[in-house]
VEXKE-377628 format. One record per residue (C-alpha): residue in one letter; x, y, z. Coordinates in steps of 0.5 Angstrom, whole numbers, padded with zeros to 4 digits, always signed. Last residue first. Layout:
BEGIN
aXYZ
...
//
This chain:
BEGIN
x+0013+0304+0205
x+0016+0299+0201
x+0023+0301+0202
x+0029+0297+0198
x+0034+0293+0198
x+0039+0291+0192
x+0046+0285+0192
x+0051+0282+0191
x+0054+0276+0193
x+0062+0274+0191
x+0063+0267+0194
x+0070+0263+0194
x+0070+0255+0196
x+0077+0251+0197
x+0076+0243+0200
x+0080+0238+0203
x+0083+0239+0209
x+0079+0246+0210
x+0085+0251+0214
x+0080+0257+0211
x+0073+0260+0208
x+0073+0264+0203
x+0066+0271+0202
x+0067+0276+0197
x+0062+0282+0198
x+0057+0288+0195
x+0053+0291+0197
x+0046+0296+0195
x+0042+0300+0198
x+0035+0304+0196
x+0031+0308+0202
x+0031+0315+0198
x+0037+0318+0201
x+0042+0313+0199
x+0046+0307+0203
x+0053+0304+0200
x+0056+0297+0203
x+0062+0295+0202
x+0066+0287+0203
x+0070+0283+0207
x+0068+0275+0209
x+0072+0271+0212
x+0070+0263+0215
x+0075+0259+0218
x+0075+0251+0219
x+0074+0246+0224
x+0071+0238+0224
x+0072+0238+0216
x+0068+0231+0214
x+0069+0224+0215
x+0069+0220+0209
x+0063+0217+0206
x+0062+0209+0206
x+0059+0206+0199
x+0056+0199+0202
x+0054+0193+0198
x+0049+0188+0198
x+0047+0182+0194
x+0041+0182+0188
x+0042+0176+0187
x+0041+0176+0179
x+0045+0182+0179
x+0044+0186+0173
x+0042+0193+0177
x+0048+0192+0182
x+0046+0193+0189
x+0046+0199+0194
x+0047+0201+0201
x+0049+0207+0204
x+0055+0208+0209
x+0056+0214+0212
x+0061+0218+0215
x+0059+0222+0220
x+0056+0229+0219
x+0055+0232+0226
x+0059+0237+0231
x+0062+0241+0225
x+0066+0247+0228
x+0066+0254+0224
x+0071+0259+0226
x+0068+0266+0224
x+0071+0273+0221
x+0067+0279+0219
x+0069+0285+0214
x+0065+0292+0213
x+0067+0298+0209
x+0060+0303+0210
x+0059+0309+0205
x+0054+0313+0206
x+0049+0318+0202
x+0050+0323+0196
x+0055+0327+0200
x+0059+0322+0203
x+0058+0320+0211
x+0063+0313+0212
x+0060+0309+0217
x+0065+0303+0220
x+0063+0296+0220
x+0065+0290+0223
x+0064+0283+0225
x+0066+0277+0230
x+0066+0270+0231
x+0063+0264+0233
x+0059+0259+0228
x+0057+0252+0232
x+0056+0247+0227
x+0051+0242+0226
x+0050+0237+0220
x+0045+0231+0218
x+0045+0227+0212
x+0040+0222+0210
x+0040+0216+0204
x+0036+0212+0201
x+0037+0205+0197
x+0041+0206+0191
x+0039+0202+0184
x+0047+0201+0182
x+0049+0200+0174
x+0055+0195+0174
x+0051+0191+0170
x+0052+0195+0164
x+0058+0194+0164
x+0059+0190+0158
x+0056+0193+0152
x+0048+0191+0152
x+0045+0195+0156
x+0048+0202+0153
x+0048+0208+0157
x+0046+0204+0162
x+0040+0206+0167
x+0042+0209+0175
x+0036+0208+0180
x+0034+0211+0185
x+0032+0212+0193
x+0031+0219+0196
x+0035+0223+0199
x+0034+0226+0206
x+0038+0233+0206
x+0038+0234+0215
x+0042+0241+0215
x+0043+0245+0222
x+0046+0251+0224
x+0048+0254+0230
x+0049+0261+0231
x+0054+0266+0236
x+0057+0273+0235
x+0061+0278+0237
x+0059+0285+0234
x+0063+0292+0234
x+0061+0298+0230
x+0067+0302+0230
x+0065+0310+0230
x+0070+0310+0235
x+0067+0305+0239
x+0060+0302+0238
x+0057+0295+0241
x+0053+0289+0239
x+0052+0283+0241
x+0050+0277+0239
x+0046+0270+0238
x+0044+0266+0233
x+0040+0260+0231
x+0040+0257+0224
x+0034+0252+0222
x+0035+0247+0216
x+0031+0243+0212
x+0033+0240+0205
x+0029+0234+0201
x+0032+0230+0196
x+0031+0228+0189
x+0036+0223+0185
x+0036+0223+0177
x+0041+0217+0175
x+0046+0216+0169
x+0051+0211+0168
x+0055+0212+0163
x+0059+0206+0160
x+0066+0205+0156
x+0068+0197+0158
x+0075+0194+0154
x+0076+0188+0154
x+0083+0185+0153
x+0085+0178+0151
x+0084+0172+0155
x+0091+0170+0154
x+0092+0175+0159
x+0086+0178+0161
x+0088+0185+0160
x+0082+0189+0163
x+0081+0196+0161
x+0076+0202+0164
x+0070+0207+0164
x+0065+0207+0169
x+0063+0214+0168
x+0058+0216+0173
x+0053+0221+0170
x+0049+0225+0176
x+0042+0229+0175
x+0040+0232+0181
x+0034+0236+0184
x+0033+0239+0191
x+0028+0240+0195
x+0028+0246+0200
x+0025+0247+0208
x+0027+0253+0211
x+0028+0256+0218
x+0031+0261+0221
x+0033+0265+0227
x+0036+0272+0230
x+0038+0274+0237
x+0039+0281+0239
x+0043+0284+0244
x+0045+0292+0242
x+0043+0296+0248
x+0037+0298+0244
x+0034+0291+0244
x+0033+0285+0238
x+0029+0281+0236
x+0030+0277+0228
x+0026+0273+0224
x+0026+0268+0219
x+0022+0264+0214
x+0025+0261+0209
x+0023+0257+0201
x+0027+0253+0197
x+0028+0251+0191
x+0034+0246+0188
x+0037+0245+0181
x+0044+0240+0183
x+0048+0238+0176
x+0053+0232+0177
x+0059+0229+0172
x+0063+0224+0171
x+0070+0221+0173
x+0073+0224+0168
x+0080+0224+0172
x+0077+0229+0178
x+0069+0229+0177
x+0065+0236+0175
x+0061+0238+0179
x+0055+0243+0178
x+0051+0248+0181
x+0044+0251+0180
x+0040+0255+0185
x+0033+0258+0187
x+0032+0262+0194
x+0025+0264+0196
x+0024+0268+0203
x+0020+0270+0209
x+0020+0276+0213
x+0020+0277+0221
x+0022+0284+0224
x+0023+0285+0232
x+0025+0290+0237
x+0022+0297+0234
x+0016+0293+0232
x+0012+0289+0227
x+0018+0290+0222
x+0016+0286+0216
x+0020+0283+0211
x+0020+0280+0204
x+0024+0276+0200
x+0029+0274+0194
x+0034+0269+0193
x+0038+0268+0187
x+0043+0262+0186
x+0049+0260+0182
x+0054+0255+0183
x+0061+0252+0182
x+0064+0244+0183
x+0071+0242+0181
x+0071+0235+0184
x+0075+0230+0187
x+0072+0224+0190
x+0071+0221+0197
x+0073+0215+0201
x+0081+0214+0200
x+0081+0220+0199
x+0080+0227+0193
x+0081+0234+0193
x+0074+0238+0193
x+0074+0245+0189
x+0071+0251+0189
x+0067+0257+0186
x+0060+0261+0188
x+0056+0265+0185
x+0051+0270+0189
x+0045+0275+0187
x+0041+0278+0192
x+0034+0281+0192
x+0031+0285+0198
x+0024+0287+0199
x+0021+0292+0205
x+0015+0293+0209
x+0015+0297+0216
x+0019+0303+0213
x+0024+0307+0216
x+0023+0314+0220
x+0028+0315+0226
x+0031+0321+0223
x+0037+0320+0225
x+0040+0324+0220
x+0047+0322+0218
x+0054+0326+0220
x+0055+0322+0226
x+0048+0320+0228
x+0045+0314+0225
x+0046+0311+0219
x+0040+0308+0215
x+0043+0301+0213
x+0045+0297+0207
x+0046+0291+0205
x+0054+0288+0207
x+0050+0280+0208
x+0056+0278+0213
x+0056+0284+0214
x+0051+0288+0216
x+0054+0291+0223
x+0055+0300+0222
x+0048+0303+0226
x+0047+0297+0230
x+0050+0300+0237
x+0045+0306+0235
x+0038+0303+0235
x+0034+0307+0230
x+0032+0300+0226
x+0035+0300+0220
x+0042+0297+0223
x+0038+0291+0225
x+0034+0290+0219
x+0040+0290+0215
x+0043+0285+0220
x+0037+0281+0219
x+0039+0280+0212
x+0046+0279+0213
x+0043+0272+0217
x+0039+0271+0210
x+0046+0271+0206
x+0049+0266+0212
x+0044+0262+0211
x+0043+0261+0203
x+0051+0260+0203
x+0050+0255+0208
x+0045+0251+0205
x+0048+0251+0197
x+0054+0249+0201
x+0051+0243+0205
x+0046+0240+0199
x+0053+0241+0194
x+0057+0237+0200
x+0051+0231+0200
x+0051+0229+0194
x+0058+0229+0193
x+0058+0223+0197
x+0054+0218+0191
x+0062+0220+0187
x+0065+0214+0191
x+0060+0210+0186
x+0064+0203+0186
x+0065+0200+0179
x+0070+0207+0177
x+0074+0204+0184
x+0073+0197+0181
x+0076+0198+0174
x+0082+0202+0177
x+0085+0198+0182
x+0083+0192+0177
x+0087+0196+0171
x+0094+0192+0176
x+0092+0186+0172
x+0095+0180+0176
x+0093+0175+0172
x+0088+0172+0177
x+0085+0180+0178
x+0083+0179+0170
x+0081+0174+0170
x+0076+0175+0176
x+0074+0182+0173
x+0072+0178+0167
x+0068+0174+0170
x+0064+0179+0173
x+0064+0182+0167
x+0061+0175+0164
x+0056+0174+0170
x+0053+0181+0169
x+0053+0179+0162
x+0049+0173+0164
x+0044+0176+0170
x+0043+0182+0163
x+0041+0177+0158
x+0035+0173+0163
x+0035+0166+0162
x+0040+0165+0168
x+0045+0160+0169
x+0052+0165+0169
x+0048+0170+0174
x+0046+0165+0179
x+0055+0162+0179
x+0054+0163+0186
x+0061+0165+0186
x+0058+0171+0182
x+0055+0174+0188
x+0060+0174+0193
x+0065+0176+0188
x+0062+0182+0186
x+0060+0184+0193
x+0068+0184+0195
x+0070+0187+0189
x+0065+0193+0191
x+0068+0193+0198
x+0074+0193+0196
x+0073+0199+0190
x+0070+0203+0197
x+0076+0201+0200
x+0081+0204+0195
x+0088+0206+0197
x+0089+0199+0202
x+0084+0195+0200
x+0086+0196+0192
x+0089+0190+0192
x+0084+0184+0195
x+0079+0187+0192
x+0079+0181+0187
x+0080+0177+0193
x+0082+0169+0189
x+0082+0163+0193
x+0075+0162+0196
x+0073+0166+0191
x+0076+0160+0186
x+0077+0163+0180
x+0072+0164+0174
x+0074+0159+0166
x+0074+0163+0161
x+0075+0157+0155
x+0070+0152+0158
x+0064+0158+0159
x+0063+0159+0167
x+0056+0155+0170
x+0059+0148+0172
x+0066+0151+0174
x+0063+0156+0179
x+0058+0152+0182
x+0064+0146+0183
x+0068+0153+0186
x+0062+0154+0191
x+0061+0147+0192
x+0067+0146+0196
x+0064+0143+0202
x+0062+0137+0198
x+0054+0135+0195
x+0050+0138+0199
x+0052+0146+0197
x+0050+0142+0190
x+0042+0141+0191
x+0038+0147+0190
x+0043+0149+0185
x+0041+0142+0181
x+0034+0146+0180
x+0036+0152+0176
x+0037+0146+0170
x+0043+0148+0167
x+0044+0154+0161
x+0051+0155+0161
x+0054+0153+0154
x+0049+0159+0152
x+0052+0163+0155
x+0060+0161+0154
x+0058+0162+0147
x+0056+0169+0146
x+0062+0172+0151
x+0067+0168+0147
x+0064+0172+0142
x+0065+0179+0145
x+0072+0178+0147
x+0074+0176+0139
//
C-alpha cells in the first residue's frame, strides 16, 4: 500500500544532517545526488533540474505554477526527506508524490497543484469591498434624507440611493419647516452574487446580510452630522468544492453632510471596521503515480484571519426641481484600505498526506478608489395619508486602485520554509450601478423605503441588494 512505501522511505532516509553542508562541493550536480541519497529506493524523485512540475498548468493556472515551483525548489534540497521531525518528512514524501506523478505524465497535477495554491486568499478582500460599499452607498442615502428634510426646496424628492423619507415641501404638502434636530435610522440590507473564476481568482457564490443603525443631529439648516454602527455576516461558497469563507465584520461611521438653499451640498464619511473570517481551503486531489500506485489527498485547511477596515467617501452635488422632478448629478470618491493580518492555516488531519500543504500567510493590504458619477431622481406623490416618492439612481463606477497583489506564503511542513507568492488578478476598472426604489412619509415624523440596487457590464461579478428601512424623529 501507498502508506507503507511512505514508512519505509523515512526511515531509509535518516543521514547525517552534516553531510548537506559538503555535497554542493563535491559535483555541480549535487542537487539530483541530494535528491537520490534522501528519496526511499522504491520511489525515487525526479531531477529538478530536469522535470518543472508546474510546467503544465503555466498556461491556465499560474498560481498552480508558481506553487509547483516552490514545491520543487524546496524539496530538491532533499532537507525535508532527511529531517527527524514527522511532518518535514510527510511533507517530503507529498512532494515526492507530485514528482512522480508529474514524471508519468499524470494530467491530475494541473488539478492538485491549483487545490495546493490558496487562489481563494483573494476573496478576502472582494467580500471587505462590497460589505464597504453596500455600507457607503446606505449612509450617502442617509444624508439624502436629511437633505430632503431640511426645508430647502431643490431637496424635497432626492433621497435615493437610501430611498428614506423626506418632509415634502409644497406642491400639496405643507411646508411647515418644522423637523427635528435628532433622529435615528435602522436599515436592514441582503445582498447576493456571484464571481466567475480566471487564471488568477477563484469562482464563488457569495451572500450577505447586514444591519446598520445610527444617530444624527442637524446643528443647523446647512449642516447635519451623526455616526453610525453597522454589523454584517457573509458567506462564499467556492466553485467546484473549493472551500468555504464566513466574514463577521463591525464597523463604526461618522458622516456629515453641508448643503445650501440653491441645491449644492456636499457630504463625507469616515469609518474604521474589523472584520473577522473563517475560511476552509479544500486541498482535495488524486494522483496516479503509474507503477507507483495512487494516492489520494482529502484535507481542509482551515484558517481564522482578522483585517481592519478604513474607508472615507467624498461627494458633490447639485440638485435642481423641474416639473415636480427633483433632478441631482452627483460626484463621490470612495476609498477602502483592508489590512489583513498574518495567519496560519491547520490540517484537518496531520498525519494523512497533505497536511504540509497548509500554508502560514504573510500579511496583506489592499487598497481601492473609485470615482462614482451619476444621477438621481425622485418625484413626490401627495396621498391622503402622507407622500409617496418613487425614486431611481444611476451611477458609472471607476476604479483607479486595487492592483493585482502578490502575497507571500509558505508551506506549514517545510522544513525550508521557502517562499511562494498567491497573485491576485486585476479587478473590474468600470462598471455601472442602478438603484430603483419607493419611499413613503407619514404625518407624525415616521418614514419607511424600500429599494433594489444591481450593478452592471461587471467582467467577472454579478451582485443584487434589497434594503429597507425605518426613521424616526426624536424631537
Amino acid at each position: 500500500m501507498k502508506q507503507s512505501k511512505r514508512a519505509g522511505g523515512r526511515a531509509k532516509a535518516l543521514i547525517p544532517v552534516m553531510v548537506l553542508g559538503s555535497l554542493p562541493l563535491l559535483s555541480p550536480g549535487w542537487q539530483s545526488v541530494l535528491a537520490q541519497i534522501y528519496q526511499p529506493i522504491d520511489q525515487p524523485l525526479p531531477d529538478p533540474n530536469a522535470t518543472t512540475i508546474g510546467s503544465r498548468a503555466a498556461a491556465n493556472n499560474p498560481n498552480g505554477a508558481t506553487a509547483g515551483a516552490a514545491i520543487e525548489t524546496t524539496c530538491g534540497t532533499g532537507f525535508n526527506q532527511a529531517s527527524s521531525v514527522a511532518s518535514q518528512q510527510a511533507f517530503g514524501a507529498d512532494c515526492n508524490d507530485l514528482f512522480t506523478a508529474s514524471a508519468a505524465g499524470d494530467p491530475n497535477v494541473d488539478n492538485a497543484l491549483r487545490r495546493i495554491a490558496a487562489e481563494e486568499i483573494s476573496a478576502q478582500n472582494t467580500a471587505a469591498l462590497n460589505n464597504t460599499r453596500v455600507r457607503v452607498s446606505v449612509l450617502t442615502g442617509r444624508l439624502q434624507v436629511l437633505r430632503a428634510s431640511s426645508g430647502y426646496a431643490p431637496f424635497a424628492a432626492l433621497d435615493a440611493p437610501e430611498l428614506g423619507l423626506f418632509r415634502a415641501q409644497g406642491g400639496g404638502a405643507s411646508a411647515d419647516g418644522s423637523f427635528g434636530k435628532l433622529s435615528g435610522f435602522i436599515n436592514g440590507k441582503y445582498s447576493k452574487g456571484d464571481q466567475k473564476g480566471d487564471s488568477f481568482d477563484p469562482g464563488f457564490d457569495f451572500k450577505t446580510t447586514s444591519l446598520t443603525a445610527g444617530l444624527d443631529y442637524r446643528v443647523s439648516e446647512s449642516a447635519v452630522f451623526g455616526v453610525a454602527l453597522d454589523f454584517s455576516n457573509g458567506d462564499a461558497d467556492f466553485d467546484n468544492n473549493a472551500g468555504d469563507l464566513d466574514i463577521d465584520s463591525y464597523s463604526a461611521t461618522l458622516y456629515g453632510s453641508f448643503y445650501t438653499p440653491d441645491g449644492l451640498f456636499i457630504d463625507a464619511l469616515m469609518g474604521f471596521g474589523r472584520t473577522n473570517y473563517d475560511q476552509k481551503r479544500n486541498i482535495v486531489y488524486t494522483l496516479n503515480q503509474g507503477v507507483n500506485g495512487v494516492t489520494s489527498v482529502n484535507q481542509v485547511a482551515s484558517s481564522d484571519p482578522e483585517a481592519d477596515v478604513f474607508n472615507a467617501s467624498l461627494g458633490l452635488g447639485y440638485a435642481v426641481v423641474h416639473s415636480g422632478w427633483t433632478i441631482s448629478p452627483t460626484l463621490r470618491l470612495d476609498f477602502v484600505r483592508n489590512d489583513v493580518e498574518g495567519y496560519t492555516e491547520s490540517a484537518s488531519n496531520p498525519t494523512a498526506p497533505g497536511a504540509g500543504f497548509a500554508l502560514s500567510v504573510d500579511k496583506a493590504k489592499f487598497e481601492s478608489l473609485t470615482s462614482n458619477i451619476g444621477f438621481q431622481l425622485g418625484y413626490p406623490m401627495s396621498q391622503s395619508w402622507g407622500v409617496l416618492v418613487p425614486q431611481a439612481r444611476l451611477e458609472w463606477v471607476h476604479e483607479f486602485m486595487d492592483d493585482s497583489q502578490t502575497i507571500g506564503a509558505r508551506f506549514t511542513g517545510d522544513f525550508n520554509q521557502q517562499s511562494l507568492f498567491v497573485r491576485t488578478g486585476n479587478p473590474d476598472r468600470n462598471w455601472g450601478s442602478l438603484g430603483l426604489g419607493l419611499s413613503a412619509q407619514w404625518a407624525d415624523g415616521k418614514s419607511g423605503f424600500l429599494s433594489y440596487e444591481t450593478e452592471f457590464d461587471r467582467d467577472n461579478v454579478t451582485i443584487n441588494t434589497i434594503r429597507a428601512g425605518f426613521r424616526m424623529e426624536f424631537d
